[in-house]
C-alpha positions as CSV (number, residue, x, y, z in Angstrom):
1,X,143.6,62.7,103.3
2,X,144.5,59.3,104.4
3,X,145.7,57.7,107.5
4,X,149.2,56.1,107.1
5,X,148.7,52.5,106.5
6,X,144.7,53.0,106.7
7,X,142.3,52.6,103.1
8,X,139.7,54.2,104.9
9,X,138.0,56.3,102.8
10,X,134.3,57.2,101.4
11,X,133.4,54.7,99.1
12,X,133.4,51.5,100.7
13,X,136.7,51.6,102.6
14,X,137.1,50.3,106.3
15,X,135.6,52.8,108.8
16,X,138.2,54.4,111.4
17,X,138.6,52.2,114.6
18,X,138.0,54.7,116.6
19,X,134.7,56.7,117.3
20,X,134.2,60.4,118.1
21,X,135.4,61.4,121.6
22,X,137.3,57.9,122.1
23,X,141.2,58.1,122.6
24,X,143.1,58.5,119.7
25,X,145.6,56.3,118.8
26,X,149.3,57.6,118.1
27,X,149.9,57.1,114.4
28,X,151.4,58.8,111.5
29,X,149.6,61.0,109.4
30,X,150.5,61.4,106.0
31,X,149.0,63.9,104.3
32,X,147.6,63.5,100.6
33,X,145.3,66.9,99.2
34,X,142.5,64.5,96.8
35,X,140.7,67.7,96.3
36,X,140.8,70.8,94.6
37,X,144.3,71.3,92.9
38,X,146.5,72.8,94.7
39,X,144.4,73.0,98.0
40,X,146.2,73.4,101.7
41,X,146.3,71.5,104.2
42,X,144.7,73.2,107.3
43,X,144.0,72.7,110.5
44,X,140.5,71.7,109.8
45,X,141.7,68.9,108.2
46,X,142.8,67.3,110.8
47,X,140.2,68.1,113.2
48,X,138.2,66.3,111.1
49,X,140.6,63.4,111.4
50,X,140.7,63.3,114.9
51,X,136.7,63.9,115.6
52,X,136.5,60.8,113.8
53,X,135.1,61.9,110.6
54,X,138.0,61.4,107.7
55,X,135.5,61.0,105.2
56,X,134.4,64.2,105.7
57,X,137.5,65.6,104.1
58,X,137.5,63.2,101.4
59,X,136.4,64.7,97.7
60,X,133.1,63.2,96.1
61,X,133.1,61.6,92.7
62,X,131.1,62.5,90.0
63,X,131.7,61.1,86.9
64,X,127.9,58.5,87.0
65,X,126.5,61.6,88.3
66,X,127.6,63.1,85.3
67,X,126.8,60.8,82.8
68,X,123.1,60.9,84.0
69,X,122.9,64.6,83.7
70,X,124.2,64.7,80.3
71,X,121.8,61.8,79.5
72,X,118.9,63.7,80.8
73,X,119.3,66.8,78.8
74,X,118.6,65.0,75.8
75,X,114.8,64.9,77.2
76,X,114.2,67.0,80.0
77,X,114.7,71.2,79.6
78,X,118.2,71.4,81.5
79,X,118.1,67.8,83.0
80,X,115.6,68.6,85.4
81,X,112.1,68.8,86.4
82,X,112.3,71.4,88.8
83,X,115.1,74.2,88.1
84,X,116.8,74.6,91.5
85,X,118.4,71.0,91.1
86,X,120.7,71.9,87.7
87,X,122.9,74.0,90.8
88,X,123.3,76.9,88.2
89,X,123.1,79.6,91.1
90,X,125.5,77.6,93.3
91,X,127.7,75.7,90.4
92,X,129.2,72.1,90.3
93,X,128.0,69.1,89.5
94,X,124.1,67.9,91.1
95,X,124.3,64.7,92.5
96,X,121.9,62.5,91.0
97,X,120.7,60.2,94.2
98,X,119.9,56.6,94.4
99,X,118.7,55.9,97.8
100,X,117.7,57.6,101.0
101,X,118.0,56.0,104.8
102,X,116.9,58.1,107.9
103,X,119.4,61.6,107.8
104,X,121.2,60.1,104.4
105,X,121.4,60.4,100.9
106,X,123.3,57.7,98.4
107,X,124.1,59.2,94.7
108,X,124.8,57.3,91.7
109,X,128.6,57.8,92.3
110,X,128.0,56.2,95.7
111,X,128.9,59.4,97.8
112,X,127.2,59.5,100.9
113,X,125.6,62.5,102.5
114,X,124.1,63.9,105.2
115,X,120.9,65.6,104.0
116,X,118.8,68.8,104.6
117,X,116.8,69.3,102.0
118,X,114.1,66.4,103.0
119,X,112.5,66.7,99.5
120,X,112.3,71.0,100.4
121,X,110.2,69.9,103.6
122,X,108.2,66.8,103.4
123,X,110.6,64.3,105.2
124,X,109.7,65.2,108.6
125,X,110.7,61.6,109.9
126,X,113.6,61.0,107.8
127,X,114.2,59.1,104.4
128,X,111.8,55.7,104.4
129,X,110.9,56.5,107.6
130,X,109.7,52.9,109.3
131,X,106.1,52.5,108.7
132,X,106.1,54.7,105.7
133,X,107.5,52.6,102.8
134,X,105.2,49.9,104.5
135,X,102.1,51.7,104.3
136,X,102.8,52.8,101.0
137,X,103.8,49.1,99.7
138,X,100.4,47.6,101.6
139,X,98.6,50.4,99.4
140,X,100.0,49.8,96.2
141,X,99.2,46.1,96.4
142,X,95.6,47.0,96.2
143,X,95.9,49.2,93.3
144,X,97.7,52.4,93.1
145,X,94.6,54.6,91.1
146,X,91.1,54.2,91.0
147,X,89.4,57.6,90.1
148,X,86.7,57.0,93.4
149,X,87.0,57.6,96.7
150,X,88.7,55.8,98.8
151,X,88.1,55.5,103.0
152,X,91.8,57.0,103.5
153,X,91.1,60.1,102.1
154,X,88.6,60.7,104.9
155,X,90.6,59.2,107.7
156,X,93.6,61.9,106.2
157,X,91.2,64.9,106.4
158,X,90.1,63.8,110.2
159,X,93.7,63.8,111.1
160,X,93.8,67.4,109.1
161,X,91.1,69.1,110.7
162,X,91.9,67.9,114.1
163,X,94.9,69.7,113.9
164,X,94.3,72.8,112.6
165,X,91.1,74.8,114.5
166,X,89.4,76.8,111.8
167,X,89.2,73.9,109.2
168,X,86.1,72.3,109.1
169,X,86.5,70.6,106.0
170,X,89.5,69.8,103.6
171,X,90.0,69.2,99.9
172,X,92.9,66.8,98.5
173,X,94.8,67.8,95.4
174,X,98.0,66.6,93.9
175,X,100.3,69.7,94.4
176,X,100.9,72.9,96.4
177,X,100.6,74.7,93.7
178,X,96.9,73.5,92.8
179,X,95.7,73.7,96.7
180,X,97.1,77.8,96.4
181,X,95.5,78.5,92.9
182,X,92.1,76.7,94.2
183,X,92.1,78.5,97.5
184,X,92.4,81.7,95.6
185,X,89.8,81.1,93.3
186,X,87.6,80.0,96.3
187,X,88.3,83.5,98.0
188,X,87.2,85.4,94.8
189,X,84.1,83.4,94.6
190,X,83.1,84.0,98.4
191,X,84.1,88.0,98.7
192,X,83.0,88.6,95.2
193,X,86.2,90.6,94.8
194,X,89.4,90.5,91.8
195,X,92.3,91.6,94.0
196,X,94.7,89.5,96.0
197,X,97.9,90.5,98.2
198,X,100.8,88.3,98.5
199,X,104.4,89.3,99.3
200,X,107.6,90.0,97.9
201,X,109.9,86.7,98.0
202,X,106.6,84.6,99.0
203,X,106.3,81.8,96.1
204,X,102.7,80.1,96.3
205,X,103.3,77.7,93.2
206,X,103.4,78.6,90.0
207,X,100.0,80.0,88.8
208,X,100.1,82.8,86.5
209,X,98.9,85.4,88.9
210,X,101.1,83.7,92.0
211,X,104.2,84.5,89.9
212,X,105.0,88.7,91.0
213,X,107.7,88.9,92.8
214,X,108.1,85.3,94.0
215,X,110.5,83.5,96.0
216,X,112.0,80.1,95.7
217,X,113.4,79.0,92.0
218,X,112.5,82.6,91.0
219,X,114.2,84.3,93.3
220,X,117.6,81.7,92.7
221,X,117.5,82.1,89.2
222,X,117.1,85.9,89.3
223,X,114.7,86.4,87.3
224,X,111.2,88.7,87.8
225,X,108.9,86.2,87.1
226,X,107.8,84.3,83.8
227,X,107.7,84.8,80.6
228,X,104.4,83.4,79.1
229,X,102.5,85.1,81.9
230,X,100.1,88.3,80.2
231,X,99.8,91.3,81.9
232,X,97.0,91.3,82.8
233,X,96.9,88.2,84.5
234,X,99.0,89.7,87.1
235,X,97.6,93.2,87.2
236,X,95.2,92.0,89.7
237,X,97.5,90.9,92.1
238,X,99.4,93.4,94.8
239,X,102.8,92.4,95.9
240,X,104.0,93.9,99.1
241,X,107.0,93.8,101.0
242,X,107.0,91.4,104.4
243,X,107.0,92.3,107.8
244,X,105.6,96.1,106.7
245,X,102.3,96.8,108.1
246,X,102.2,100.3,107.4
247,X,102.4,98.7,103.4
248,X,99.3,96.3,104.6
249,X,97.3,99.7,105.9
250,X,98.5,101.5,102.9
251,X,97.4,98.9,100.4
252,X,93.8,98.3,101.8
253,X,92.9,102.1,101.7
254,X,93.9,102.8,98.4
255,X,91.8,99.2,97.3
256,X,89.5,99.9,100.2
257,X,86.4,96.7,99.4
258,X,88.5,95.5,96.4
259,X,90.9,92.5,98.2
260,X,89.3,89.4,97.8
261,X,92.3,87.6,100.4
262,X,95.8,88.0,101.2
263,X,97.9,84.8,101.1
264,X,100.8,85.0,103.2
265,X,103.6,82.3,104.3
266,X,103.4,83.0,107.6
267,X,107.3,81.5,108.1
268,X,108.3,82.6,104.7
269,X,110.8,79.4,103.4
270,X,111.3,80.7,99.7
271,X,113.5,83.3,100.1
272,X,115.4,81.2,102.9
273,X,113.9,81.2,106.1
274,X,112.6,84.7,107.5
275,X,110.4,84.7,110.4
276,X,107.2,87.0,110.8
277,X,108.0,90.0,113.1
278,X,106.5,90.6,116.6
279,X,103.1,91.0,116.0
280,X,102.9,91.3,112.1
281,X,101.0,87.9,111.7
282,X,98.6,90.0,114.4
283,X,98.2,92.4,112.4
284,X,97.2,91.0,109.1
285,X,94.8,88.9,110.7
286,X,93.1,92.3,112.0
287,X,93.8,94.4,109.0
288,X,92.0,91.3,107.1
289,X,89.2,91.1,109.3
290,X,88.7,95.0,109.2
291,X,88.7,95.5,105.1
292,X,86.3,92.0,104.3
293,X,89.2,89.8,102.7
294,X,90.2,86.3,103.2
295,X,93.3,85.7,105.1
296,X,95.4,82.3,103.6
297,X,97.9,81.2,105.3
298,X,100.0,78.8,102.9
299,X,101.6,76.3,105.0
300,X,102.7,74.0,102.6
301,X,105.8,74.0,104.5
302,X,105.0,75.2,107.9
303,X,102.3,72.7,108.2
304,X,102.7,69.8,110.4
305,X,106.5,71.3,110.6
306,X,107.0,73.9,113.0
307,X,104.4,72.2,115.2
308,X,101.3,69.4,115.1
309,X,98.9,72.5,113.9
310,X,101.7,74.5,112.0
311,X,102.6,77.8,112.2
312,X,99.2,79.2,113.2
313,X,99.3,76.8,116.3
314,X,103.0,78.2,117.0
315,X,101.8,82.3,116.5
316,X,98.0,81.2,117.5
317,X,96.7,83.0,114.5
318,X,93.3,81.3,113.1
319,X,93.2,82.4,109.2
320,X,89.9,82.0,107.2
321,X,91.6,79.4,104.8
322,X,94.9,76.8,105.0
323,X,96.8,75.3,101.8
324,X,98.7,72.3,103.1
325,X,101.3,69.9,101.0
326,X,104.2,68.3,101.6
327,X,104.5,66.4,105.3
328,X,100.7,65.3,104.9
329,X,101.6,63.4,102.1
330,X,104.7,61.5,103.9
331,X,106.9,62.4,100.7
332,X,104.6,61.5,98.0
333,X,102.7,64.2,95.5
334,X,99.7,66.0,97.4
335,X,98.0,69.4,98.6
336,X,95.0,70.2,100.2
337,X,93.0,73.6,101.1
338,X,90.6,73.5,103.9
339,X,88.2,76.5,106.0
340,X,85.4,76.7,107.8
341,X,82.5,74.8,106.1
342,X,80.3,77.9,104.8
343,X,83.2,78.6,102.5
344,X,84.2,74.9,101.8
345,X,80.8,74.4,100.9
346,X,81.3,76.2,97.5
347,X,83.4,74.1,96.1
348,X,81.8,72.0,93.2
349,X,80.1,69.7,93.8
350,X,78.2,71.3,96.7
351,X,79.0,74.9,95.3
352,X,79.8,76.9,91.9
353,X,83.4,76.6,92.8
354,X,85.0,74.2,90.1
355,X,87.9,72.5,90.8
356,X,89.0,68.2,90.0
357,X,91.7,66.1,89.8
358,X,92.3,62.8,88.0
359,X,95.0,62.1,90.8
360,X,93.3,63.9,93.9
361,X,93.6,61.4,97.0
362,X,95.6,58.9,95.4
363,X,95.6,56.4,97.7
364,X,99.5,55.7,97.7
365,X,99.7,59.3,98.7
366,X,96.8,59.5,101.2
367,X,98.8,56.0,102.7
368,X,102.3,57.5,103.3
369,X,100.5,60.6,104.7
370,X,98.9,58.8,107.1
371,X,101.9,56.4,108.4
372,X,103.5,60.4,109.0
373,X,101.0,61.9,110.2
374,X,99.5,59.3,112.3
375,X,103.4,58.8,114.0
376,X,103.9,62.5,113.9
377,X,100.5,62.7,116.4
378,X,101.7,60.0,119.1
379,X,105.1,61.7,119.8
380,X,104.2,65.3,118.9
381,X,104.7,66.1,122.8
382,X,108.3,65.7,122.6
383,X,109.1,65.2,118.6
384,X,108.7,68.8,118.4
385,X,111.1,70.0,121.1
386,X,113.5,67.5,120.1
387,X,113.7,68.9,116.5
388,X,113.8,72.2,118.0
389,X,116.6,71.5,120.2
390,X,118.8,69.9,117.7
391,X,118.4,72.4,114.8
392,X,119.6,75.2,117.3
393,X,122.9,73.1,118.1
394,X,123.3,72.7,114.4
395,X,122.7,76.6,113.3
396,X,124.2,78.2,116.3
397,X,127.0,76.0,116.0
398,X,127.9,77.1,111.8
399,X,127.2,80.1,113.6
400,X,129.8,80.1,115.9
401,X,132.3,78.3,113.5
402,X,131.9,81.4,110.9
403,X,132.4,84.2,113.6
404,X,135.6,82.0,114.5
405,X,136.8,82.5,110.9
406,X,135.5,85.7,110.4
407,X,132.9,85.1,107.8
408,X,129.8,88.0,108.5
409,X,127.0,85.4,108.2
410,X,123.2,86.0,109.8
411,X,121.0,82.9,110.6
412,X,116.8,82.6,111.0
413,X,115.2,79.4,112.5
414,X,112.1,78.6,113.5
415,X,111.7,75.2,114.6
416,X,113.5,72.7,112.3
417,X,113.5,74.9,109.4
418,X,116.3,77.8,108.6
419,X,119.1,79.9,106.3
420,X,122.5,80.4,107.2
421,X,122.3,84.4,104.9
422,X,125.6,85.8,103.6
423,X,125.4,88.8,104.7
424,X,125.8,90.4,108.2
425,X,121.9,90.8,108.4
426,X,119.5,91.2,109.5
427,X,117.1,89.4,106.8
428,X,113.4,90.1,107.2
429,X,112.0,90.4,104.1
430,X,113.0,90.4,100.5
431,X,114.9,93.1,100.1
432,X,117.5,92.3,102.8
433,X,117.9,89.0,101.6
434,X,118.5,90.4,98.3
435,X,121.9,91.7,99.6
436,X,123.6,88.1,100.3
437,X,126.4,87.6,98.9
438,X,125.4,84.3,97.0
439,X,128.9,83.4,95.3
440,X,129.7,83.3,98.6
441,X,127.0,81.0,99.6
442,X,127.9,79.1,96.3
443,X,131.5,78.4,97.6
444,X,130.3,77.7,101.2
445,X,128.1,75.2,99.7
446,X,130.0,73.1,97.1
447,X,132.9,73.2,100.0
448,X,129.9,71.3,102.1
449,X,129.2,68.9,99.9
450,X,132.2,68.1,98.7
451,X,132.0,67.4,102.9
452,X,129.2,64.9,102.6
453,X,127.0,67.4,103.5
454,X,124.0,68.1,101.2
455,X,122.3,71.4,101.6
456,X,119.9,72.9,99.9
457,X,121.6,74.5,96.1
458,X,120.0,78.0,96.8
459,X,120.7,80.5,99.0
460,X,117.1,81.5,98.7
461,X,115.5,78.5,100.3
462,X,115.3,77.2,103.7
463,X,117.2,73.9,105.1
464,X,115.1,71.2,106.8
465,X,116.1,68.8,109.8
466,X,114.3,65.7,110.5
467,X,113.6,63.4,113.5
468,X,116.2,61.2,111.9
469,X,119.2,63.3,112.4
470,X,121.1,62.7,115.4
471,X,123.9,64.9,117.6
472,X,126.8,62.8,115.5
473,X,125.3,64.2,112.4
474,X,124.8,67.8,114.1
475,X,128.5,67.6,115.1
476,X,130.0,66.5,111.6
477,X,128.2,69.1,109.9
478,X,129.5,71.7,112.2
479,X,132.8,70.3,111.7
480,X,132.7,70.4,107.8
481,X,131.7,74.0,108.3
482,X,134.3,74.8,110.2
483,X,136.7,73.4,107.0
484,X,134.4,74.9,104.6
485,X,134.9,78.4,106.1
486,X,138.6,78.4,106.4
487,X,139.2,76.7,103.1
488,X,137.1,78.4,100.3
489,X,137.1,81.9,101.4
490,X,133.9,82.5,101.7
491,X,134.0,86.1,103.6
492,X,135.7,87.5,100.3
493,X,133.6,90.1,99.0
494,X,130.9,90.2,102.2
């Protein structure tokens, strides 16, 4: 849609001369539909106009985006290196993106967007957050890999351990994955035991044995876990359902002296955001305690996120070990698993524990987590409350526009991290978010991006918000949901 007279538009055009909440001007609209054939013109259109955001309405182009796909499935399996971005459970074209700046993404075509994805979590501070990029830069000028130690990887694990209680000392890896395979061969080694519990719709990386019943790309792409995996490489792990302590009681009498640890998201993000219950993160912390296994709480994306000590500083629940990833390594690859120093001490080479990496505290890594982490400590008395504040304006106001059009949507947050669920809810574990409706979500969100607004392409994984995102961004989204509803028909079927 295009003002009479006006050129404004998303690529480039001249922005509106007005700004949200300012006076309108009297002009004539003329109304052009430059999206899907045959499309209405609603009402949300032109509350969109008159909020100030007209490129919100305006359709995204694809055609670089879809040259670079095409060109990348002549190398990579589907195009991709990770299988949520080929959008096969939500449909349409992936963007392929060129640049990020604070709450925004650029793609190839030159669409802009308003993101919530973060890199799935790690952009607490926003896309090239200041300091960041610099840090990173002043590191790689000094060489970006030396296979030694290097005095950031200590000054990270100080900032680490000062934030989370029970961690005396921490080991650096390259991915989330290796920090939850390593902290569950470290619980093996210490209890002297084969079993492990994790939970229906958890995902813990993709080691053999972590891949029963797991969350995240699993989940999107429906599928029970992976071929290539024997057996009897899962037969010693237990998956129960979340939030079920009866299950948890159940379980550790019938393998009464047999669980080695329990590894648990303690805000689960991999099948969308679903909180723990009342008392449930009590529980297994008790139930643990009682039977002799490990407790691991994988915060990968709960650390550093939900507050300065993560999750277990939010439910005040001290487990025996921590996997960490993502925000400590300000956007660049890294994990880490840390405990109390009588079971650190195991690892090689103190202990019989073997684990190495070639990459382990790259230094261009251990430098952007330090710029976050370090920024991230100074303001984390009001950083916190300020992301919590703004994500419940964003998700109660979706909220609020789906009730007005009639759309039987649930919604989880904790923090800055939550799922907008199609279906009337509630979702608290795996099974209920089973039931969404996910061609629903699927039309919801190509209807948002094709809104500027870039959300993650799964219904099964959580949306981040960062410090970067402001109440303008907050209101535009809510406005583009507001058109998405009452333009794609999302409530058929629900």
């Amino acid at each position: 849609m295009l003002l009479a007279g006006s050129d404004a538009g998303r690529n480039g055009g001249a922005s509106l001369p007005w700004t949200a909440g300012a006076a309108v001007p009297t002009v004539v609209f003329v109304a052009r539909i430059r999206g899907r054939e045959g499309a209405p013109v609603t009402l949300a259109h032109f509350t969109a106009i008159f909020m100030g955001y007209a490129d919100a309405a305006m359709p995204r182009k694809v055609e670089a985006s879809r040259r670079l796909q095409k060109r990348a499935e002549q190398m990579i399996p589907g195009g991709v290196n990770s299988p949520v971005r080929a959008f096969h459970s939500v449909g349409g074209d992936p963007p392929f993106i060129v640049r990020g700046q604070g709450s925004h993404l650029w793609d190839a075509d030159e669409n802009k967007y308003i993101d919530y994805v973060g890199s799935w979590g790690p952009l607490i501070l926003g896309h090239a957050a200041p300091g960041v990029p610099e840090a990173v830069s002043a590191a790689a000028k000094k060489g970006t890999s030396f296979g030694a130690s290097t005095p950031a990887e200590a000054d990270l694990a100080e900032i680490v351990i000062s934030a989370f209680p029970h961690v005396e000392k921490v080991r650096f890896v390259s991915s989330g994955t290796e920090a939850t395979m390593s902290a569950i061969r470290l619980a093996r080694a210490y209890t002297k035991r084969k079993y492990i519990m994790k939970f229906e719709g958890c995902y813990h990386g993709h080691a053999d044995a972590l891949l029963v019943k797991a969350g995240s790309g699993v989940a999107t792409l429906g599928i029970p876990g992976s071929a290539g995996v024997p057996e009897e490489f899962t037969s010693l792990t237990l998956a129960l359902p979340f939030n079920d302590t009866d299950a948890l009681e159940q379980a550790f009498k019938k393998f009464e002296h047999q669980i080695a640890c329990v590894i648990v998201e303690p805000v689960v993000g991999n099948m969308g955001c679903v909180p723990p219950a009342p008392l449930y993160l009590d529980a297994l912390r008790e139930i643990t305690l009682r039977g002799g296994a490990l407790l691991i709480f994988d915060e990968v994306m709960t650390g550093f996120r939900l507050a300065f000590g993560g999750a277990q500083e939010r439910y005040g629940i001290l487990p025996d070990l921590t996997t960490f990833g993502k925000i400590i390594g300000g956007g660049l690859p890294v994990g880490a698993y840390g405990g109390p120093r009588e079971i650190m001490n195991m690892v090689a080479p103190l202990g019989p524990v073997y684990q190495a990496g070639t990459l382990s505290g790259n230094p261009l890594a251990m430098a952007a987590g330090l710029a976050t982490l370090r920024y991230l400590r100074s303001h984390k008395s009001t950083i916190y409350a300020d992301l919590d504040k703004l994500s419940s304006e964003l998700t109660e106001g979706v909220m609020a526009a789906a009730r007005n059009a009639g759309v039987p949507i649930c919604c989880n947050r904790v923090g800055s991290m939550f799922t907008w669920f199609f279906t009337p809810g509630p979702v608290t574990d795996w099974t209920s978010a089973a039931k969404c409706d996910t061609e629903a979500f699927g039309r919801f969100f190509r209807a948002m991006l094709d809104n500027s607004i870039y959300l993650p392409p799964s219904q099964f994984e959580a949306a981040f918000l960062s410090a970067a995102h402001t109440e303008r961004d907050v209101e535009q989204t809510i406005a583009a949901a507001r058109q998405a509803f009452a333009t794609v028909g999302c409530g058929i079927g629900l």
